[in-house]
C-alpha positions, 0 to 999 in steps of 0.5 A, a space after each residue: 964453586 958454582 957447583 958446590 952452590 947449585 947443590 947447597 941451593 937444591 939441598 938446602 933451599 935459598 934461606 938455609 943456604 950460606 956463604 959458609 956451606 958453599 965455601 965447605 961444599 967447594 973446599 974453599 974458605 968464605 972469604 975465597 967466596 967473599 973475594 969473587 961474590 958479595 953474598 949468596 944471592 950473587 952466587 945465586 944470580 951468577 947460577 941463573 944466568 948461567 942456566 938461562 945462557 944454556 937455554 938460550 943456545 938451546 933455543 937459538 940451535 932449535 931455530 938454526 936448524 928449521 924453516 920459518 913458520 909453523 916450524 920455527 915455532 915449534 922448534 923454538 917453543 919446543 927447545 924451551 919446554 925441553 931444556 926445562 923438562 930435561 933440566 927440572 933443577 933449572 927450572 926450580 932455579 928461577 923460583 928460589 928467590 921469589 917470597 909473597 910475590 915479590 923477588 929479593 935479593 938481587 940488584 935492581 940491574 942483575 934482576 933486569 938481565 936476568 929477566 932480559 935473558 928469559 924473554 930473549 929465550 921465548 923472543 923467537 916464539 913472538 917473532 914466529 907469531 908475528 912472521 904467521 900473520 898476529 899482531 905485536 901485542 897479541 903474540 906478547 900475550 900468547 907468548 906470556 900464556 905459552 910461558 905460563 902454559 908451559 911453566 905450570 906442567 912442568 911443575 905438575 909434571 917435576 912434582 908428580 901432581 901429573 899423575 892426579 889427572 892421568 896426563 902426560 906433560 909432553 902431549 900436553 905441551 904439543 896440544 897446547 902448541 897445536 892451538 896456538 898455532 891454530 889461533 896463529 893462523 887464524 889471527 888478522 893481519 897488521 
């Protein structure tokens, strides 16, 4: 069903896609859809949690698997821009319910834990930037321009725009994450 969703969504975007093409697409009935989700923004929230819980292990593996630091936040950054990179319909995911700015559709409490779930993905990025030495509201502030670094390549690099300034997305990226870690080391103590 989730499937049958994730390629409706895609095809179609959130205001063409209903219950009734997803129900089709699945080979269910609408009130098969109807009897596990309320509506398509439901289907909708039960998709992107399921892409920010992939993305989380993502992160978390990364950081298992290096040494405090420098290295950790590399590996942590770098598994978020990566699971993005490798995964652009993911990332187009986060955006669909969002018009004029402000997001519709979702309850109040699913909009929350959804959100929770993306700052838990860029939380060992902060804890890293704290660990080498920056103060807790100067990491918050690096971690939000690392993700919105990161985020806008990755929409000129999925939509081709990329090649209007003859850069690549990767080298971008490792630049950009060289010069944090460069302000990291460079930052005052608490």
């Amino acid at each position: 069903m989730l499937d049958a969703a994730r390629s409706a969504f895609i095809e179609l975007g959130m205001e063409k896609t209903s219950i009734r093409e997803i129900a089709q697409r699945a080979g269910y009935t609408p009130g098969a859809i109807y009897s596990y989700f309320a509506s398509k923004e439901e289907v909708y929230g039960a998709l992107l949690g399921e892409s920010l819980e992939r993305l989380n292990e993502r992160v978390q593996e990364a950081v298992t698997h290096s040494s405090e630091g420098a290295d950790r936040l590399r590996a942590a950054a770098g598994a978020f821009f990566d699971f993005y990179r490798s995964n652009p319909r993911d990332l187009d995911l986060g955006f669909y319910l969002f018009q004029g700015m402000k997001p519709r559709g979702l309850t109040p409490e699913l909009n929350h834990e959804l959100n929770a779930r993306l700052l838990d993905s860029l939380q060992p990025v902060q804890a890293e930037l704290e660990r080498l030495g920056m103060r807790s509201a100067a990491a918050l502030e690096e971690v939000t321009a690392l993700f919105a670094h990161t985020v806008g390549i990755l929409v000129l690099s999925h939509t081709g725009r990329i090649r209007l300034f003859k850069q690549a997305s990767l080298d971008l990226f490792n630049t950009y994450l060289e010069q944090l870690l460069g302000r990291a080391g460079s930052s005052p103590r608490r």
